[in-house]
Each structure stands twice: as structure tokens, then as C-alpha cells.
C-alpha positions as a Markdown table, in Angstrom:
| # | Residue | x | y | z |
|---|---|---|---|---|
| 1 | Unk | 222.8 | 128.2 | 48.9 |
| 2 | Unk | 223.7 | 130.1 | 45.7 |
| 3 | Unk | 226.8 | 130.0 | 44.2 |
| 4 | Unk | 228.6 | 133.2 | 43.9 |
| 5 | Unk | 228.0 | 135.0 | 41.2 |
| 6 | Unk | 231.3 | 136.7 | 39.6 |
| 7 | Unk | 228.9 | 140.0 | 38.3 |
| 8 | Unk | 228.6 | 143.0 | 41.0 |
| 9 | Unk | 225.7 | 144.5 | 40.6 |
| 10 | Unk | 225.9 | 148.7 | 41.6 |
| 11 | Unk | 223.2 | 151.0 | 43.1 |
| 12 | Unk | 221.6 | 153.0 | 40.5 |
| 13 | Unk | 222.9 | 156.6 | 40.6 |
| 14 | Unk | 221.0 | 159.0 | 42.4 |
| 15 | Unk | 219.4 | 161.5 | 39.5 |
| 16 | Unk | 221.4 | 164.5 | 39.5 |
| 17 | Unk | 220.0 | 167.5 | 41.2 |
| 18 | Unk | 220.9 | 171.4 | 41.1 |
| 19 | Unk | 222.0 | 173.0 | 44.3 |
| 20 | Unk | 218.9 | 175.6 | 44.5 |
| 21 | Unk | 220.1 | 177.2 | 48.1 |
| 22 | Unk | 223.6 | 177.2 | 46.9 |
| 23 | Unk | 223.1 | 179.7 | 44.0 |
| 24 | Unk | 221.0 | 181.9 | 45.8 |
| 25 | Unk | 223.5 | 182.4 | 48.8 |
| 26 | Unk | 225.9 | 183.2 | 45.5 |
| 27 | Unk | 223.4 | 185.4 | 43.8 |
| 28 | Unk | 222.6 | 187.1 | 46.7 |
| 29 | Unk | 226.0 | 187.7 | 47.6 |
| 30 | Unk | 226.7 | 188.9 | 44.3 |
| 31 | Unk | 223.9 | 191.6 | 44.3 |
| 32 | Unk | 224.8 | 192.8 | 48.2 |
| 33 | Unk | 228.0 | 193.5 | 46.4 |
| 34 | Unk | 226.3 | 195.4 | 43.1 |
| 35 | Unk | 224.1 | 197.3 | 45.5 |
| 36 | Unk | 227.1 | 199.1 | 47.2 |
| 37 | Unk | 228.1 | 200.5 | 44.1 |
| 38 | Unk | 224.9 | 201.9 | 42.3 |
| 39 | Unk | 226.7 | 204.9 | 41.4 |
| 40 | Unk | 229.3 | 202.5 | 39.0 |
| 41 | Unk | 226.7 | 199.8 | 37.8 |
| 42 | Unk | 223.8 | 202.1 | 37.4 |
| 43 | Unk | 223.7 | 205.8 | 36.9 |
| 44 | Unk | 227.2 | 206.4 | 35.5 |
| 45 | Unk | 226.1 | 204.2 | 32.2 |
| 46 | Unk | 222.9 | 206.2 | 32.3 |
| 47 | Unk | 224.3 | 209.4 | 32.5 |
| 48 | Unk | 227.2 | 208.5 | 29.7 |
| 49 | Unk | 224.2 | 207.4 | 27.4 |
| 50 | Unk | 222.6 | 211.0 | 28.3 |
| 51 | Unk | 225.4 | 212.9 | 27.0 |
| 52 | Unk | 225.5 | 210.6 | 23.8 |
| 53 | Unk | 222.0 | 211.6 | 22.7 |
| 54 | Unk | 222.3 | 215.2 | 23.6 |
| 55 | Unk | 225.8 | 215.4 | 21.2 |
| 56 | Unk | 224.4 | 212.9 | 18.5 |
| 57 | Unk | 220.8 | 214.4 | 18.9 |
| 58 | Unk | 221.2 | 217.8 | 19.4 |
| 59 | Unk | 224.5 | 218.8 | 17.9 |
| 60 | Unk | 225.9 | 216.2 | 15.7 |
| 61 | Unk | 222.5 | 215.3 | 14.9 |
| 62 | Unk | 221.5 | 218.6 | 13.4 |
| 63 | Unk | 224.2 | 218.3 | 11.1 |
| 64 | Unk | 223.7 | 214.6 | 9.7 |
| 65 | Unk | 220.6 | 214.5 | 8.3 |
| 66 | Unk | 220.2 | 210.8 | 8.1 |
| 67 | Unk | 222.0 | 207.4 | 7.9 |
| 68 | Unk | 220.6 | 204.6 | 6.5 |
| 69 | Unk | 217.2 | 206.2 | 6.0 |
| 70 | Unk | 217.1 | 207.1 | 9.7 |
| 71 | Unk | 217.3 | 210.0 | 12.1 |
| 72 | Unk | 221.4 | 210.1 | 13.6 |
| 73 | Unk | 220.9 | 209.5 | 16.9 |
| 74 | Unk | 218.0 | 206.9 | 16.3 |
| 75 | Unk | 221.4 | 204.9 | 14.2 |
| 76 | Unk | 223.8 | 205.7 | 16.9 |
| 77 | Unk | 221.7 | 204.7 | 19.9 |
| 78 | Unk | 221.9 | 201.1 | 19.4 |
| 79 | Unk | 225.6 | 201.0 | 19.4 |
| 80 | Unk | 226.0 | 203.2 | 22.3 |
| 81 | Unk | 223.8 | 200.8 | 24.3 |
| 82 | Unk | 225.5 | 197.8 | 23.1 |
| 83 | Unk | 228.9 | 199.4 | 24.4 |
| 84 | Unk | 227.3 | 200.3 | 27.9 |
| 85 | Unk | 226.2 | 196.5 | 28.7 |
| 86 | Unk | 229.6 | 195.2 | 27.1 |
| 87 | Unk | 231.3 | 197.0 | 29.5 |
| 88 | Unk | 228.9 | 196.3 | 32.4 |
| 89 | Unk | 229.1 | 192.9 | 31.4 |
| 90 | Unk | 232.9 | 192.2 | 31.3 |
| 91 | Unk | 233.8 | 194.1 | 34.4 |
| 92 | Unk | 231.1 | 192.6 | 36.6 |
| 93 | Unk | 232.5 | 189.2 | 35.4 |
| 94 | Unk | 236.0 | 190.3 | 35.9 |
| 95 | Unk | 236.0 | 191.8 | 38.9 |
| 96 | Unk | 234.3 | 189.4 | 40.7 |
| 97 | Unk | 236.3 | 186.3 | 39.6 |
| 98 | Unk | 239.3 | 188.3 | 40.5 |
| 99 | Unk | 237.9 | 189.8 | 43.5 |
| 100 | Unk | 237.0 | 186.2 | 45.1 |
| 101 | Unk | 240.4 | 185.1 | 44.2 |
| 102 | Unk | 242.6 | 188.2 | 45.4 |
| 103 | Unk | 240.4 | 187.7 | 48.8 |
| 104 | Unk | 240.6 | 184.1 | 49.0 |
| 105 | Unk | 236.7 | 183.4 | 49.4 |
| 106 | Unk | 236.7 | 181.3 | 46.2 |
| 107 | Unk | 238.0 | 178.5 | 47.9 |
| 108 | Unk | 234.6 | 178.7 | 50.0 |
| 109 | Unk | 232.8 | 177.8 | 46.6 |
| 110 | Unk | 235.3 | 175.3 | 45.2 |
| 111 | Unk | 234.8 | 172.8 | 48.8 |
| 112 | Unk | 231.2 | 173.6 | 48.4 |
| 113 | Unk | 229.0 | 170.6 | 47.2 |
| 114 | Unk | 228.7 | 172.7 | 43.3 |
| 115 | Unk | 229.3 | 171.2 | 39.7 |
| 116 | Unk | 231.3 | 173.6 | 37.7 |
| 117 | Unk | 228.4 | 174.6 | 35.8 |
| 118 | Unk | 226.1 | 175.6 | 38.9 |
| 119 | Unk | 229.7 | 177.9 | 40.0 |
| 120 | Unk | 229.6 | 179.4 | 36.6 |
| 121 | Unk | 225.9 | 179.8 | 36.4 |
| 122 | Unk | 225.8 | 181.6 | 39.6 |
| 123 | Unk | 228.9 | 184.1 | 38.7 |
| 124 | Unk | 226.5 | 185.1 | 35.5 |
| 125 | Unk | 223.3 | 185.4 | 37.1 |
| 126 | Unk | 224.3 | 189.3 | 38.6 |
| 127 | Unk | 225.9 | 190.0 | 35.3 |
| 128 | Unk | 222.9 | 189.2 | 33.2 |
| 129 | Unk | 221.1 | 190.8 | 35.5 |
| 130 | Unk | 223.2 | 194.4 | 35.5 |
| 131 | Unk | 223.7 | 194.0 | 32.0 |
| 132 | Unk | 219.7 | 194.0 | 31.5 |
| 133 | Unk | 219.0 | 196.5 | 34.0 |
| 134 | Unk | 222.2 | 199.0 | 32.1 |
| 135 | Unk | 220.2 | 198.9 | 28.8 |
| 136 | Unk | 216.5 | 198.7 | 29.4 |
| 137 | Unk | 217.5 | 202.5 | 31.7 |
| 138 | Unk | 219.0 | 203.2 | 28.5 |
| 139 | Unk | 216.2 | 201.9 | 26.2 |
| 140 | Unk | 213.8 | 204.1 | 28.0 |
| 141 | Unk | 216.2 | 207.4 | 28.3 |
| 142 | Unk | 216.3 | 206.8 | 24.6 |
| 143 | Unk | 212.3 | 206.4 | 24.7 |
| 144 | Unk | 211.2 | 209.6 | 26.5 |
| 145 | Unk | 213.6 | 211.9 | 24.7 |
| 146 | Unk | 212.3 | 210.7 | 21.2 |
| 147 | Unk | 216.0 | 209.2 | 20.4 |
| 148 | Unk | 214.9 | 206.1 | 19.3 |
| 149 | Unk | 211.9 | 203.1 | 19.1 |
| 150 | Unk | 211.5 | 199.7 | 19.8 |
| 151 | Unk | 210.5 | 197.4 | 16.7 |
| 152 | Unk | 210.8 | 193.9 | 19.1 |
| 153 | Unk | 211.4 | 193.8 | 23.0 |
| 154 | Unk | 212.0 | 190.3 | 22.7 |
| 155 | Unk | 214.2 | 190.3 | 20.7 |
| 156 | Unk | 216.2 | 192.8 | 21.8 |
| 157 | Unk | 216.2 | 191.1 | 25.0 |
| 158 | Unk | 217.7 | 188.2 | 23.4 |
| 159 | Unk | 220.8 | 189.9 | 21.7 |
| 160 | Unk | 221.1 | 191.9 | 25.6 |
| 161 | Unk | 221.1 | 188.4 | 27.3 |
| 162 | Unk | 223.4 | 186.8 | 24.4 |
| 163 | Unk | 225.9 | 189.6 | 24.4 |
| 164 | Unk | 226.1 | 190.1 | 28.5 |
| 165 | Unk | 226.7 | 186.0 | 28.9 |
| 166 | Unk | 229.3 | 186.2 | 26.0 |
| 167 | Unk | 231.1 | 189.0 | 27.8 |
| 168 | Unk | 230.3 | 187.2 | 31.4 |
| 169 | Unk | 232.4 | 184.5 | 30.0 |
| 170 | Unk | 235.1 | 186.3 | 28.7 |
| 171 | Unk | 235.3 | 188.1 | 31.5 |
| 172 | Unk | 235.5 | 184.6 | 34.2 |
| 173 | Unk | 238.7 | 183.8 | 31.7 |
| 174 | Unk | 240.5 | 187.2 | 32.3 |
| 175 | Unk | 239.6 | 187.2 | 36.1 |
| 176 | Unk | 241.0 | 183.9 | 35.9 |
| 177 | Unk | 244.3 | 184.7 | 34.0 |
| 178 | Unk | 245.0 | 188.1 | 35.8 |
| 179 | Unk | 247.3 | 188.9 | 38.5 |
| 180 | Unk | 246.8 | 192.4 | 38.9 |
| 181 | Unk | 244.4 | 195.3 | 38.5 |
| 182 | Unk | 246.2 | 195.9 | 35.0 |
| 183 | Unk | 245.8 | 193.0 | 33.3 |
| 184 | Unk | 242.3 | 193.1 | 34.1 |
| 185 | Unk | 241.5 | 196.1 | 32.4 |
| 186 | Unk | 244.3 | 195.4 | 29.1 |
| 187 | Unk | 241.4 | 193.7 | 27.5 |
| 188 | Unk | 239.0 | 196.1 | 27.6 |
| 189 | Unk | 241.4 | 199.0 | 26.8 |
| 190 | Unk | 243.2 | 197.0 | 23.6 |
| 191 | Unk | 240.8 | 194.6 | 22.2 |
| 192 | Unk | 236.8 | 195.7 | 23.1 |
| 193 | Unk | 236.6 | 199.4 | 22.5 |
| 194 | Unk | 238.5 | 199.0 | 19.9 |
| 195 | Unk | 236.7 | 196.4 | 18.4 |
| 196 | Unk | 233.3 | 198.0 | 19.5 |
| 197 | Unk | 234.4 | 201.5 | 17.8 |
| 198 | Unk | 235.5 | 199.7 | 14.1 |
| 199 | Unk | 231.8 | 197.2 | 14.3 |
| 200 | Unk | 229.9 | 200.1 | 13.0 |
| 201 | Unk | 228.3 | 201.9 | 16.3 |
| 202 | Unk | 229.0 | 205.5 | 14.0 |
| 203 | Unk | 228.8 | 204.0 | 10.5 |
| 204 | Unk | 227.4 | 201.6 | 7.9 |
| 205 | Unk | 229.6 | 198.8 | 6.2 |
| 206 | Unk | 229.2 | 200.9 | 2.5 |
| 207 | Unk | 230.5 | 204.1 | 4.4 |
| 208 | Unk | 234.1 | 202.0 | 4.6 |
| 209 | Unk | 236.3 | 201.5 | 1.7 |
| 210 | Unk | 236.0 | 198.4 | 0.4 |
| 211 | Unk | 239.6 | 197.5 | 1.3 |
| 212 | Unk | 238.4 | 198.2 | 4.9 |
| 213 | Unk | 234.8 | 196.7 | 4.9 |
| 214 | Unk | 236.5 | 192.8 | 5.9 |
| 215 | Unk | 236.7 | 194.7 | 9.3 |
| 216 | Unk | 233.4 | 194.7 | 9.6 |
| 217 | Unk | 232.3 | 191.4 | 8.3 |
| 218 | Unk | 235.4 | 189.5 | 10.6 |
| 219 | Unk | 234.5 | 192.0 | 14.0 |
| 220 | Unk | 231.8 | 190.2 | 16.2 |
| 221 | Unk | 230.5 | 193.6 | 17.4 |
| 222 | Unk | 229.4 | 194.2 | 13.9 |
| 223 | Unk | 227.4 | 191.2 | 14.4 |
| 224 | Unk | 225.8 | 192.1 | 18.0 |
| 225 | Unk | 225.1 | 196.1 | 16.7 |
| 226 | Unk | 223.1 | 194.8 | 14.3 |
| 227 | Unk | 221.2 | 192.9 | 16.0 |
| 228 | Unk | 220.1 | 195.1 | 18.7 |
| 229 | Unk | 219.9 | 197.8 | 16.2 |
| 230 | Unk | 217.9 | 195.6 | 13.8 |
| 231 | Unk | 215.0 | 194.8 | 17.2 |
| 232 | Unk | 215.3 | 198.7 | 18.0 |
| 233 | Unk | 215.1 | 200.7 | 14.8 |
| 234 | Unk | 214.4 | 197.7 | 12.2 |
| 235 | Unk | 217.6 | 198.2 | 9.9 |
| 236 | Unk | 220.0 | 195.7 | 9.5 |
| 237 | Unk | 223.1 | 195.1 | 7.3 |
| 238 | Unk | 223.7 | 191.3 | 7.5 |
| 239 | Unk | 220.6 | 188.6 | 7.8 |
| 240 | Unk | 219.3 | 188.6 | 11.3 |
| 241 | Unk | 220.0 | 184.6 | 11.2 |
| 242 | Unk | 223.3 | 184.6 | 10.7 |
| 243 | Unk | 224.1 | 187.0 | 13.0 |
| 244 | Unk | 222.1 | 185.0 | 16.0 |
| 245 | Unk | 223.5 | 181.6 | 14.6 |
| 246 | Unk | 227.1 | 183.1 | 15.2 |
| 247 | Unk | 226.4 | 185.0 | 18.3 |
| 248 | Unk | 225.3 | 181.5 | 19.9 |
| 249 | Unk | 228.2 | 179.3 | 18.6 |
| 250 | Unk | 230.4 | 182.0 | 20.3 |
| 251 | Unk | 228.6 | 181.8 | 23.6 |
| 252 | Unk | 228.9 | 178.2 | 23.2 |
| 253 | Unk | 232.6 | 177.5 | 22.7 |
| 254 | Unk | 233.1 | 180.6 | 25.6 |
| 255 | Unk | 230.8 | 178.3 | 27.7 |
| 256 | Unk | 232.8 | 174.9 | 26.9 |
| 257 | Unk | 236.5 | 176.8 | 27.4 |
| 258 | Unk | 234.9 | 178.4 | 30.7 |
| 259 | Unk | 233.7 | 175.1 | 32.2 |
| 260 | Unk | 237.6 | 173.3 | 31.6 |
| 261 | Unk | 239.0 | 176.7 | 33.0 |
| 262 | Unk | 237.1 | 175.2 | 36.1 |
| 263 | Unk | 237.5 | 171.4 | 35.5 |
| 264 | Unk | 241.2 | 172.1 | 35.4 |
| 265 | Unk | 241.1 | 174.4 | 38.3 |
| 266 | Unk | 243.3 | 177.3 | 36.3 |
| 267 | Unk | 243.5 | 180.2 | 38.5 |
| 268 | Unk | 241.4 | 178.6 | 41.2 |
| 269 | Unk | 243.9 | 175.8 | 42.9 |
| 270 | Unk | 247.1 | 178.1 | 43.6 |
């Protein structure tokens, strides 16, 4: 007989596996709930994007012969779209965070068998997903009424994606942090169309004083504009690198302070 032996000896861990059937219930969930409101997610950003090339095209435009060595509107367009899936993004986000926790179905999730990152995954999915749908409708109202062109779809799908999961994220954190329907919207009203308004949607950096143009260079938005405007129209103010490389450090240290939100339980466990 063997003597015994003083080192325990543990299972290996079973490899870690993602809960498929759980993120489509919450997906699906997610998009019976977009579905109800077409009106909201859909055709009101449409419309509002309609109005914008009529004014910029058709009466602003006639006035303002060019901006940056292109057509008004064709400059404008890009911004306006960027605004539209901002807002999409960030109140899909919010809302729902809030939603589940004003009606108490979040604990169904949180005894669920899900990490945190499969939760936060599938609270982003539908907002990607509105946020896409919100700018390629406005992409191709800008396409049949000649307000604009398409350099790279890719890439504009990439600054879509990268700005709608950035404002996903920020808008888990103020679902998470709000207690009523006003503090939900204070961010959007103070800080984003603010933000969105000084990042150059209606102007170039060199139309600013120079006193004014750190504005630009310090407002994120000025970074995202550019971007999409830079895979619609081709012009660009800052190096297309530098604006991705900060776009994705941002989305990752939203993604980190996102995932403790949960770890910590902050605004879930009440």
C-alpha cells in the first residue's frame, strides 16, 4: 500500500465555453423590444437626415459654394450621420440597462449561468445592430439624392461599429448610474451634442481661431467625423491612424470600466 502522498492533485478545468442559447434569448429579446418602436429607431433618424440634406443641399448649400474642396452638403453629411447613430447608440444602451433595472428583469440575467462579458456582449449586440441599420438608411438617402459618395464601405463600417460600441458602453454606465428618466437623458443634452456640434460636423479645424482650434484636437467627435467622413468623401484633417488608434484605446478602457461596473455589481445588486 502507498503511502500518502501530502500533494492533491485537481481535475483539470473544463475549457471555458460561451453561452450560445443564452445571448440569443437576450438578443432576441432585445430586438422584439426595437421592433415595437420602428417609428423611434428607424424612420425618425431617416426622416431628420432628410431634412438635413434638403436645408444643407438645397438652401444652405446654394449659398456655400464649397468647403474643403467639396460640395456643402457632401461635407456636412458625414457629421450628420455620425450624430444619428450616436444618439441611436447611447439611448438604445441606456434605455435598456435602465429599463431592465426600473422593471426588475435584470436580476433574471444576473442568476443566469453568464460571465459578465457574454451580459455586456449581448446588451451591445441590438445596439450595433440599430446603430448600423440608422446610418447605412442614411448612407443610401444620401446616395440617391446625389448628397454624397462612398470612397470605402469597409471602412466606414468600421468607424459605424467603433463609434456605436463606444456609445453602447457609455450608455450601460449611465443606465447604470441613473435613477430617473432625467439623469438619463443629462448626458446627451450637456456633454454629446455639445461635443458633437464643436467636433467639426459644420466646419474645418482652420475655419476656428486658433485660440479655439485645441477644441477640436481634445473633442473625440472630431476624431470619429473624420473618420467616417474621411471613408465617405475622402477628406480628412488629422491621419486616418491616429484617429482609429484613439478611437480603439477609448472603446477599450470603456470596455474594461464596463466589465468592473458588472464585476462590482454597481447598479445591478440593490
Amino acid at each position: 500500500m502507498s503511502a500518502p502522498s501530502d500533494i492533491e492533485i485537481m481535475a483539470p478545468m473544463p475549457p471555458m465555453t460561451i453561452n450560445w442559447v443564452g445571448l440569443g434569448t437576450i438578443m432576441r429579446r432585445e430586438l422584439s423590444r426595437l421592433m415595437r418602436v420602428p417609428t423611434q429607431a428607424f424612420i425618425a433618424p431617416w426622416i431628420s437626415a432628410l431634412m438635413f440634406i434638403f436645408v444643407f443641399g438645397y438652401v444652405v448649400g446654394t449659398r456655400v459654394i464649397s468647403i474643403g474642396g467639396h460640395r456643402y452638403i457632401e461635407f456636412v453629411l458625414p457629421g450628420i450621420l455620425l450624430m444619428n447613430v450616436v444618439s441611436s447608440a447611447f439611448l438604445q444602451a441606456s434605455s435598456q440597462i435602465y429599463f431592465q433595472r426600473f422593471m426588475r428583469y435584470i436580476e433574471e440575467a444576473l442568476v443566469a449561468p453568464f460571465s459578465y462579458v457574454e451580459m455586456i456582449v449581448g446588451l451591445l449586440a441590438m445596439t450595433v445592430v440599430r446603430s448600423v441599420i440608422t446610418a447605412i438608411g442614411i448612407l443610401i438617402i444620401g446616395l440617391l439624392f446625389g448628397a454624397t459618395s462612398i470612397g470605402n464601405f469597409f471602412e466606414f463600417l468600421f468607424w459605424i461599429v467603433s463609434v456605436a460600441t463606444i456609445f453602447g458602453l457609455l450608455g450601460i454606465i449611465v443606465g447604470l448610474w441613473a435613477n430617473n428618466f432625467e439623469q438619463l437623458t443629462m448626458p446627451v443634452i450637456f456633454f454629446i451634442t455639445p461635443l458633437t456640434f464643436v467636433g467639426g460636423v459644420f466646419n474645418t479645424v482652420h475655419m476656428l481661431p486658433e485660440w479655439l482650434r485645441w477644441i477640436a484636437w481634445a473633442n473625440p467627435f472630431f476624431y470619429f467625423i473624420n473618420g467616417i467622413r474621411h471613408s465617405m468623401i475622402g477628406f480628412e484633417e488629422v491621419p486616418e491612424a491616429l484617429g482609429a488608434g484613439l478611437t480603439l484605446l477609448l472603446l477599450a478602457v470603456l470596455a474594461v470600466i464596463v466589465w468592473r461596473l458588472f464585476k462590482t455589481g454597481y447598479g445591478l445588486r440593490e
